[in-house]
N, C-alpha and C positions, 0 to 999 in steps of 0.2 A: 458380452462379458469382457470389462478388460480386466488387466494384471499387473503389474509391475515387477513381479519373478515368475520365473517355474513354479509348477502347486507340487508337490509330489504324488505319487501317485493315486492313490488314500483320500488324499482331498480333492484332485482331480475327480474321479470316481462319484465323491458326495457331489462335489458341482454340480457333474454335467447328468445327476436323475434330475435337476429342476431346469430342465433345459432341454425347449422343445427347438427342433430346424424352423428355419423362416420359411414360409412359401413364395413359389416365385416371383417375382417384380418387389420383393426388398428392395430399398432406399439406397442401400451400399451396393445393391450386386453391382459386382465389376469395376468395385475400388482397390486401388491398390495400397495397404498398411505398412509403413516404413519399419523396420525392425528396430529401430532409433533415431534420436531427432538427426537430420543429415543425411543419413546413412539411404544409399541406394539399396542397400537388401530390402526384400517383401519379405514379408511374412505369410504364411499360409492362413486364411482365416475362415472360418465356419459360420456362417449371421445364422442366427437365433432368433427367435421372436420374444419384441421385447415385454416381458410380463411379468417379471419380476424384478426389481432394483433395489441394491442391497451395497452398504457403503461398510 
């Protein structure tokens, strides 16, 4: 899932009932997500399995 803001918490909530966890040996486990372009922060991030895509 990505984002480009905060969802508040209402739509957080709807998201994440279509949102199953990945199982082990996901594609990303153990990448690290810049919290923006440049920027040394990570982000905390959750992989999911991908099964639904929605623009």
């Amino acid at each position: 899932m990505g984002r480009t803001v905060p969802l508040r918490p209402d739509a957080a909530r709807r998201v994440a009932e279509h949102l199953t966890a990945a199982a082990p040996g996901h594609p990303w486990e153990g990448v690290r997500f810049s919290a923006a372009w440049g920027s040394r922060d990570a982000l905390d991030a959750t992989l999911v399995r991908p099964a639904l895509v929605a623009e």
